[in-house]
mmCIF file of the N, C-alpha and C atoms, coordinates in Angstrom:
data_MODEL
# 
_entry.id   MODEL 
# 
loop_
_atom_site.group_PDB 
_atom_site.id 
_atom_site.type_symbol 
_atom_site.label_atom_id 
_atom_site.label_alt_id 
_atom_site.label_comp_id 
_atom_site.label_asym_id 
_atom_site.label_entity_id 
_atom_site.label_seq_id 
_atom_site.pdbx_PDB_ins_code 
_atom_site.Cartn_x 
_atom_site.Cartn_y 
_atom_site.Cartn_z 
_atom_site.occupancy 
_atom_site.B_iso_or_equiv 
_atom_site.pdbx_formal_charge 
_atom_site.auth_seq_id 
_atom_site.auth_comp_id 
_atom_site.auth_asym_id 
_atom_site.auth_atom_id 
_atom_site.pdbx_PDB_model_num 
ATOM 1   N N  . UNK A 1 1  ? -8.943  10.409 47.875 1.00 0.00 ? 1  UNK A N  1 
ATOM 2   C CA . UNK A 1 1  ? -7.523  10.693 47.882 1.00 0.00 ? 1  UNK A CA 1 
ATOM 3   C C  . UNK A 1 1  ? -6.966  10.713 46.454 1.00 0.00 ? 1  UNK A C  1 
ATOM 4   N N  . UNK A 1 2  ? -7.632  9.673  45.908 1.00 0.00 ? 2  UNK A N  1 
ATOM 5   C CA . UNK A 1 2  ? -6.812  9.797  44.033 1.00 0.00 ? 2  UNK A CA 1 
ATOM 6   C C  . UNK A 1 2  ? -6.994  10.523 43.299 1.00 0.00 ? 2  UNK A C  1 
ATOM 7   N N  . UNK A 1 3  ? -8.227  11.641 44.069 1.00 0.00 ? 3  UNK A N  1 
ATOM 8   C CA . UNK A 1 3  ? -9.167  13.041 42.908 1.00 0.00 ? 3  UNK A CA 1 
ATOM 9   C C  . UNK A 1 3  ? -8.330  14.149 43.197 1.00 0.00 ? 3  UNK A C  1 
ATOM 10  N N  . UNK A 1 4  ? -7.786  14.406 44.902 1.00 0.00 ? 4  UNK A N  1 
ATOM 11  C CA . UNK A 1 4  ? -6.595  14.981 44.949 1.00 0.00 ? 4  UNK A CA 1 
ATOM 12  C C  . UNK A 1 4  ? -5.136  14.864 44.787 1.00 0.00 ? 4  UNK A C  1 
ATOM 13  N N  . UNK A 1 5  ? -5.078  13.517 44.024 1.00 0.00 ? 5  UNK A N  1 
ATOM 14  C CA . UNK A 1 5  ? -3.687  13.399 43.629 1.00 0.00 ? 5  UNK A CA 1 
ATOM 15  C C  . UNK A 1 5  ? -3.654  13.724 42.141 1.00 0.00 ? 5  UNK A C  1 
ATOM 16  N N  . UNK A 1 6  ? -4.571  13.093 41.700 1.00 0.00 ? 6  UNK A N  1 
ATOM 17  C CA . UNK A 1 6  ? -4.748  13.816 40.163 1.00 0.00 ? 6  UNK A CA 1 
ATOM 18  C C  . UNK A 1 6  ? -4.612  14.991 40.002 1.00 0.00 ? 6  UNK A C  1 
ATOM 19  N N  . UNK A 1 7  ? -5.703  15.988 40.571 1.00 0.00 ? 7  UNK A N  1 
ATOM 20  C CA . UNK A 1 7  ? -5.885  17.374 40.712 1.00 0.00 ? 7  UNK A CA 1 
ATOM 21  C C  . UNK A 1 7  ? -4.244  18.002 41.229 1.00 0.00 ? 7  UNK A C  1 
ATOM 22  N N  . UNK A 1 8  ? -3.566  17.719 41.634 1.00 0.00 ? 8  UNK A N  1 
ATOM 23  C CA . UNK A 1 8  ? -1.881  18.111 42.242 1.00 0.00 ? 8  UNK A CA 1 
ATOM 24  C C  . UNK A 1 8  ? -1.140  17.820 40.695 1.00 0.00 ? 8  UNK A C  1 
ATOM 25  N N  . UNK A 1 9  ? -1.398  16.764 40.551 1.00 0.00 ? 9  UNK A N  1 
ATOM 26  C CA . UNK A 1 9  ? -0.415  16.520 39.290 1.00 0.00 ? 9  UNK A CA 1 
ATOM 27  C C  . UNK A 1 9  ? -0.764  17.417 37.874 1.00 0.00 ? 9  UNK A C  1 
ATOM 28  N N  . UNK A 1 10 ? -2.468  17.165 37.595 1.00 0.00 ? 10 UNK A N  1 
ATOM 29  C CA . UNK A 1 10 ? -2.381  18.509 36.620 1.00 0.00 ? 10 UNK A CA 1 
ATOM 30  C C  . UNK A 1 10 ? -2.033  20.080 37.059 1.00 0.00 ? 10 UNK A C  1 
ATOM 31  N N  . UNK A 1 11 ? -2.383  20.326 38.109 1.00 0.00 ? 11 UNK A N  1 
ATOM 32  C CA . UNK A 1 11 ? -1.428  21.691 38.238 1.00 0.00 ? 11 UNK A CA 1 
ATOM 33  C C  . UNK A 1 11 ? 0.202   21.304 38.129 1.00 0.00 ? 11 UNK A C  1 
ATOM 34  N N  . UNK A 1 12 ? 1.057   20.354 38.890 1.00 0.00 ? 12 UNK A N  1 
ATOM 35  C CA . UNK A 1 12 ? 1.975   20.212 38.257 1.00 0.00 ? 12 UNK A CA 1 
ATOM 36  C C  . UNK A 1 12 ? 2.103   20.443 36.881 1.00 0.00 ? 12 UNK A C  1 
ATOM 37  N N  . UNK A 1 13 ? 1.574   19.740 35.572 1.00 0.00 ? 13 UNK A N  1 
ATOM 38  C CA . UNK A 1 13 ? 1.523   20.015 34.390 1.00 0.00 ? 13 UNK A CA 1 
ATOM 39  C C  . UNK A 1 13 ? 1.477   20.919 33.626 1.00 0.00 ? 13 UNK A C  1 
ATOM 40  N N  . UNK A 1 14 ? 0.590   21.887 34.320 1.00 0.00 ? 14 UNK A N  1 
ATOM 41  C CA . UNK A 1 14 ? 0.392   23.325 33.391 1.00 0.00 ? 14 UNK A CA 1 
ATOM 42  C C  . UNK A 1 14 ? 1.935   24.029 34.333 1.00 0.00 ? 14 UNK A C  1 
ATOM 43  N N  . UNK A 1 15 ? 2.025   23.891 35.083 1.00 0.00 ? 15 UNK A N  1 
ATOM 44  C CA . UNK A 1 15 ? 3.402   24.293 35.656 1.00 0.00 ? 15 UNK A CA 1 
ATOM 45  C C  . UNK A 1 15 ? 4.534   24.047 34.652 1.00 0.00 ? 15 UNK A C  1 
ATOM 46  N N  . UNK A 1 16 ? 4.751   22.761 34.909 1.00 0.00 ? 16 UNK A N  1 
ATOM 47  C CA . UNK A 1 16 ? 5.903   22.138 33.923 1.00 0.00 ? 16 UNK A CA 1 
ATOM 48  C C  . UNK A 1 16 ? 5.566   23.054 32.663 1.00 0.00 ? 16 UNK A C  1 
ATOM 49  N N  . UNK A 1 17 ? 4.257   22.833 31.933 1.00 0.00 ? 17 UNK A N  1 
ATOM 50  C CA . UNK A 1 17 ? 4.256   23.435 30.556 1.00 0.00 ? 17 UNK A CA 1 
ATOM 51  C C  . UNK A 1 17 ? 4.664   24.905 30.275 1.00 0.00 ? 17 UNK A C  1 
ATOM 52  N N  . UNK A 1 18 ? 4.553   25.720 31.347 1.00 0.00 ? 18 UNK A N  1 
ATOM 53  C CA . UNK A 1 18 ? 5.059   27.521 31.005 1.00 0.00 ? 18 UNK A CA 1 
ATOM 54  C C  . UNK A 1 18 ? 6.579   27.170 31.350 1.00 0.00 ? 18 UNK A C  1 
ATOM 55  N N  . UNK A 1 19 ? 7.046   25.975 32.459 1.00 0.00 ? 19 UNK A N  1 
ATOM 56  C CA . UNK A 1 19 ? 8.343   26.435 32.630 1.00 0.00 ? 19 UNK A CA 1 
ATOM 57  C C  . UNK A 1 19 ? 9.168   25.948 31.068 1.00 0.00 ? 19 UNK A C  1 
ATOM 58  N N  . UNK A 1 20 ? 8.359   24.773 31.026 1.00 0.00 ? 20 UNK A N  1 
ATOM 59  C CA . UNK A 1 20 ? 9.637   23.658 29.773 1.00 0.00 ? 20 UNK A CA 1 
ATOM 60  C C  . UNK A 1 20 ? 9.463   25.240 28.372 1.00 0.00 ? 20 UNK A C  1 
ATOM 61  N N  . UNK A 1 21 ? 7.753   25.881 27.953 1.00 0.00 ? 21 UNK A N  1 
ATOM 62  C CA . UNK A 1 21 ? 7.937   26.682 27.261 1.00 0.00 ? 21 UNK A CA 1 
ATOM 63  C C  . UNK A 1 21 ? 8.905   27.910 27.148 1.00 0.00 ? 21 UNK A C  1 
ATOM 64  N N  . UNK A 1 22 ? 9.327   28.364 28.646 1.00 0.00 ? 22 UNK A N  1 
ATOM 65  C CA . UNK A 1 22 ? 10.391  29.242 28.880 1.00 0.00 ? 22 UNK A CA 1 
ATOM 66  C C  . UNK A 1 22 ? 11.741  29.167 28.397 1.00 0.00 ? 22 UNK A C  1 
ATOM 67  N N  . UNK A 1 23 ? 11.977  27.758 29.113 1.00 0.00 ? 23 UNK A N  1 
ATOM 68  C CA . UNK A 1 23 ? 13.158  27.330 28.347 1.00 0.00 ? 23 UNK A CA 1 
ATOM 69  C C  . UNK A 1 23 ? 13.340  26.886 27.164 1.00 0.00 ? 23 UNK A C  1 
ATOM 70  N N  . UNK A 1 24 ? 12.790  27.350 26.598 1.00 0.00 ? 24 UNK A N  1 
ATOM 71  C CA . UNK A 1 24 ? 12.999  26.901 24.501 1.00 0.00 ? 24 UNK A CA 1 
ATOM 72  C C  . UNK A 1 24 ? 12.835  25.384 24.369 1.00 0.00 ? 24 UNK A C  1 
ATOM 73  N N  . UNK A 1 25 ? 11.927  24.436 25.905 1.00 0.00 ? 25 UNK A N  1 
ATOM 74  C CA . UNK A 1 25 ? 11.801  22.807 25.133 1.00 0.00 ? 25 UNK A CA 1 
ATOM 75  C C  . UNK A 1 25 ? 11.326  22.619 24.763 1.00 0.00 ? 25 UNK A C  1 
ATOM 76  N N  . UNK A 1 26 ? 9.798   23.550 23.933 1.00 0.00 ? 26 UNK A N  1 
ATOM 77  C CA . UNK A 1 26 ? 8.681   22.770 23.555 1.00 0.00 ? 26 UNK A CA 1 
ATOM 78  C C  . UNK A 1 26 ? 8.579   23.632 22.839 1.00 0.00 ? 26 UNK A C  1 
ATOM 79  N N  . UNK A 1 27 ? 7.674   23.865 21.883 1.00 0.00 ? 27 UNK A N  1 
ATOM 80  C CA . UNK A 1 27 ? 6.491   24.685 20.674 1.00 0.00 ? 27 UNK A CA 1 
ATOM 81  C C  . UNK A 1 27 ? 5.269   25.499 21.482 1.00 0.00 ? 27 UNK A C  1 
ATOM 82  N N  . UNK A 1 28 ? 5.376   26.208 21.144 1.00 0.00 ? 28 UNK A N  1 
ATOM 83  C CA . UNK A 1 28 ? 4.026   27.201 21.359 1.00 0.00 ? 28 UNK A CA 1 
ATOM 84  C C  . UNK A 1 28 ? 3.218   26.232 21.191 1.00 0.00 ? 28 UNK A C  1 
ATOM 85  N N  . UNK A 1 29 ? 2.898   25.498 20.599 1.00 0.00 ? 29 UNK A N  1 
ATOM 86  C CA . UNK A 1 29 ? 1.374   24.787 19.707 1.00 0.00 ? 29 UNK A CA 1 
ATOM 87  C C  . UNK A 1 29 ? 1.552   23.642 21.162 1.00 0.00 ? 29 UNK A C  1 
ATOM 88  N N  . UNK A 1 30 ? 2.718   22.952 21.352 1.00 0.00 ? 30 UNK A N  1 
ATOM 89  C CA . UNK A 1 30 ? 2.492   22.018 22.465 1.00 0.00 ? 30 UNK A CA 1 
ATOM 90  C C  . UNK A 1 30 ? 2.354   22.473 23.592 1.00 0.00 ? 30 UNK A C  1 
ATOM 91  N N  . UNK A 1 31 ? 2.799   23.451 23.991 1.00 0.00 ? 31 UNK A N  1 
ATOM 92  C CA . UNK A 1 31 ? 2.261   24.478 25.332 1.00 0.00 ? 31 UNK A CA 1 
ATOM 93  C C  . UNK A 1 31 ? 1.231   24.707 25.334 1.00 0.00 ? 31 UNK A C  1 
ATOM 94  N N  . UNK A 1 32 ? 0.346   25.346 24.297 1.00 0.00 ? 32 UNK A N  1 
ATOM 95  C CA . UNK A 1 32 ? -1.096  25.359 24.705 1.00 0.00 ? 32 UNK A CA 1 
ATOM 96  C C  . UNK A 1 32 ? -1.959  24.642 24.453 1.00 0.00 ? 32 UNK A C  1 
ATOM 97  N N  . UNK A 1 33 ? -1.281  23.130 24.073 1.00 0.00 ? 33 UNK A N  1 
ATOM 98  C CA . UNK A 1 33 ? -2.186  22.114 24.216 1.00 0.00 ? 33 UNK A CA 1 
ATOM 99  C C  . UNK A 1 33 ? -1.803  21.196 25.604 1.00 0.00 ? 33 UNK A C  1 
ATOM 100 N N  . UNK A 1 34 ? -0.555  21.252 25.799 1.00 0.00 ? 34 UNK A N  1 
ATOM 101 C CA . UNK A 1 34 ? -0.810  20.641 27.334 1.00 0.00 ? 34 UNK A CA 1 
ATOM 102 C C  . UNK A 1 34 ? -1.236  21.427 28.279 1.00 0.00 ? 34 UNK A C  1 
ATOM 103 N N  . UNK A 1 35 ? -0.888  22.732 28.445 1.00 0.00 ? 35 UNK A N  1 
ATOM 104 C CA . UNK A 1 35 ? -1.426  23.773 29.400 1.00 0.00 ? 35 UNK A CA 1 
ATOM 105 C C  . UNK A 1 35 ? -3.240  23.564 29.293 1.00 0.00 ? 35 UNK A C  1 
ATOM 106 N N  . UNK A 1 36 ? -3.721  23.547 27.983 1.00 0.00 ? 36 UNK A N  1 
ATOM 107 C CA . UNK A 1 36 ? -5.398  23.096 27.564 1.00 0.00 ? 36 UNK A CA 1 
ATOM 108 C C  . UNK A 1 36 ? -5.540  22.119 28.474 1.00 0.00 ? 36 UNK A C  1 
ATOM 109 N N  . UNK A 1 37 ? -5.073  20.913 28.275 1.00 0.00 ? 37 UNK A N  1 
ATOM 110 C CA . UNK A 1 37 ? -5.583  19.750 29.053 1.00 0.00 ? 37 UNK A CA 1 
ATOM 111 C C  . UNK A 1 37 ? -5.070  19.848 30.591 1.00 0.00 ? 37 UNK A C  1 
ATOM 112 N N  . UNK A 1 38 ? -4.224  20.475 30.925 1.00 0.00 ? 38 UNK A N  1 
ATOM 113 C CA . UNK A 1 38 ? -3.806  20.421 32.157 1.00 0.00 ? 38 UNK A CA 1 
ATOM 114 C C  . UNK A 1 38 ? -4.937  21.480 33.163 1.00 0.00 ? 38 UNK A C  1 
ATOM 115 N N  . UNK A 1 39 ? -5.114  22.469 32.463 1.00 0.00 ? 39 UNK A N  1 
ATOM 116 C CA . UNK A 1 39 ? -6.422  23.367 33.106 1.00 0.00 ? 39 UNK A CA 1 
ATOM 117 C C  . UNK A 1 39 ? -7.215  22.545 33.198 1.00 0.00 ? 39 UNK A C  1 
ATOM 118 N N  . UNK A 1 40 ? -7.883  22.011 31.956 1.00 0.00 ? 40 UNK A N  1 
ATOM 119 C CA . UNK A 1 40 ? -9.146  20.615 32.059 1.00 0.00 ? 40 UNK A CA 1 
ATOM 120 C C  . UNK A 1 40 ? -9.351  20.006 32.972 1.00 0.00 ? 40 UNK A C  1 
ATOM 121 N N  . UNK A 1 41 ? -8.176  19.408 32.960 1.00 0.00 ? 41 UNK A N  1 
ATOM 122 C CA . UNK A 1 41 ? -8.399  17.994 34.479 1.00 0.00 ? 41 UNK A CA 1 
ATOM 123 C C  . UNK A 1 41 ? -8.161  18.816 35.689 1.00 0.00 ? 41 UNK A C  1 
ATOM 124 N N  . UNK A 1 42 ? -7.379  20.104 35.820 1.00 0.00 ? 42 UNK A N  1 
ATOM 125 C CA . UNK A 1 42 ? -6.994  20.339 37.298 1.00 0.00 ? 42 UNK A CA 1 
ATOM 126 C C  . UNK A 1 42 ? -8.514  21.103 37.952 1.00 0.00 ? 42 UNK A C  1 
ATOM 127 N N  . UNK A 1 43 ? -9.601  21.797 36.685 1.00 0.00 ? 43 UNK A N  1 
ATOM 128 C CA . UNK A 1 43 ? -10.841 21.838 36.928 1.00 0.00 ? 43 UNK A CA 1 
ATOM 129 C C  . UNK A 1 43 ? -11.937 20.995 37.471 1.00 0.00 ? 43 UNK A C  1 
ATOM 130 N N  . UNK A 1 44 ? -11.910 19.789 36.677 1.00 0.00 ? 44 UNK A N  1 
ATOM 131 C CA . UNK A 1 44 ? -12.566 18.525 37.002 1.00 0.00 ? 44 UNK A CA 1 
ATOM 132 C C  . UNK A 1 44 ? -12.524 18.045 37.660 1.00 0.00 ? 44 UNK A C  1 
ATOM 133 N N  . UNK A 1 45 ? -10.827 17.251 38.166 1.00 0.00 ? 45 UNK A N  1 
ATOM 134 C CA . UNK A 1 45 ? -10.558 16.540 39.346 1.00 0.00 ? 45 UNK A CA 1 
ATOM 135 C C  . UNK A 1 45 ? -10.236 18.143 41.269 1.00 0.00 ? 45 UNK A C  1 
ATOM 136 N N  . UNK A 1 46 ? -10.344 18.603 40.526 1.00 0.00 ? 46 UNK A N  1 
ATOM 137 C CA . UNK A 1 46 ? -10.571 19.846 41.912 1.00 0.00 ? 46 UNK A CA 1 
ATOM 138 C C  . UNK A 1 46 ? -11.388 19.960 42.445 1.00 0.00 ? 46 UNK A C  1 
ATOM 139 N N  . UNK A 1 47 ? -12.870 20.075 41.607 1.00 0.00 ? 47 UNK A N  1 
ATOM 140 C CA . UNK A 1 47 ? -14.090 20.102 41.922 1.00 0.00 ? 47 UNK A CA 1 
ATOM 141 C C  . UNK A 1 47 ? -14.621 19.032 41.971 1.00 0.00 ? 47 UNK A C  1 
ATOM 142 N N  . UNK A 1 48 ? -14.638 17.825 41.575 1.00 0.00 ? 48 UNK A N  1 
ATOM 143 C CA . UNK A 1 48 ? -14.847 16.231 42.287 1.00 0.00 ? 48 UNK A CA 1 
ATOM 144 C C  . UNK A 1 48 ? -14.153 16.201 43.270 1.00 0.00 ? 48 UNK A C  1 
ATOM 145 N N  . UNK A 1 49 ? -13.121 16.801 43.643 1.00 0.00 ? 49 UNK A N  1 
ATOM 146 C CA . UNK A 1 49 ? -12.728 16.535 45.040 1.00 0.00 ? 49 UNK A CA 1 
ATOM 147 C C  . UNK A 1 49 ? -13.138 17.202 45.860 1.00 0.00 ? 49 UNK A C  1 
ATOM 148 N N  . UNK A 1 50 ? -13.227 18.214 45.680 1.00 0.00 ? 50 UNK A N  1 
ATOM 149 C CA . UNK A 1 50 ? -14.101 19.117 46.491 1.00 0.00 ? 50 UNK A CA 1 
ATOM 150 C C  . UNK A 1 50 ? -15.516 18.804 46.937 1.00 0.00 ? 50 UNK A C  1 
ATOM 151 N N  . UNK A 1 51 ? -16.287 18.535 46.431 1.00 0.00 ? 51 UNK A N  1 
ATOM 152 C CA . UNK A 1 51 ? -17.491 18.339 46.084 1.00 0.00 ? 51 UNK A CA 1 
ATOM 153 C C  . UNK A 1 51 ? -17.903 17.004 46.615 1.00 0.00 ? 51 UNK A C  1 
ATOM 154 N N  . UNK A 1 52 ? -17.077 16.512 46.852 1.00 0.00 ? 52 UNK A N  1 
ATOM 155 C CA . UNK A 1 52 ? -16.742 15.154 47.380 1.00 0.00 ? 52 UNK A CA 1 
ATOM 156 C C  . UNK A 1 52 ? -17.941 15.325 49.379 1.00 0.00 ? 52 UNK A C  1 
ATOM 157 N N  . UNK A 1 53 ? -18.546 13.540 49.184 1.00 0.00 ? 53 UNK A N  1 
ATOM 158 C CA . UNK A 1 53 ? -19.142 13.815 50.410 1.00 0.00 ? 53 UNK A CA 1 
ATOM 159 C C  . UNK A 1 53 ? -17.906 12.963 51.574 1.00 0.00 ? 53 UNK A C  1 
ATOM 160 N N  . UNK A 1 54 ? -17.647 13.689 52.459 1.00 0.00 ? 54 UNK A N  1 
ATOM 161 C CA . UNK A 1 54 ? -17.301 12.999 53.740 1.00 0.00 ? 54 UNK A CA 1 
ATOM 162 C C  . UNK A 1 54 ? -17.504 11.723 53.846 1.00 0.00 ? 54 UNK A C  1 
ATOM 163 N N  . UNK A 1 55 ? -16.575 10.838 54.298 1.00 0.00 ? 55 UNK A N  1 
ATOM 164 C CA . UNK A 1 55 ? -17.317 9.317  54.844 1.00 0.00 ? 55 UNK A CA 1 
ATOM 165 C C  . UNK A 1 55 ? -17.592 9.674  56.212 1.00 0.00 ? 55 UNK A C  1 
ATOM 166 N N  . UNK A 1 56 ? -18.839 8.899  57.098 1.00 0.00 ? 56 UNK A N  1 
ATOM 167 C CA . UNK A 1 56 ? -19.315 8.656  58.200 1.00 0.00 ? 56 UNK A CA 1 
ATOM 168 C C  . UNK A 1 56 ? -18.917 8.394  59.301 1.00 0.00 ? 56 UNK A C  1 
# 
């Protein structure tokens, strides 16, 4: 359950990051470094969750 709560929240993140960049709150340079890490983990924790075995 916490690999898909993670995985929700970095897509939240890269979300937040194009919208806050839209609205003039952030820097180019900080947009594509949180959007960077936010792809990262929403890769990682997606596919550990996925990948994930069933309990019995």
């Amino acid at each position: 359950m916490i690999l898909l709560i993670l995985a929700i929240a970095s897509l939240g993140a890269g979300l937040y990051s194009a919208i806050a960049y839209f609205l003039g709150a952030q820097s180019q340079q900080s947009y594509h470094n949180l959007l960077l890490g936010a792809t990262l983990s929403w890769f990682v924790f997606a596919t550990m969750w996925a990948s994930r075995k069933p309990k019995p």
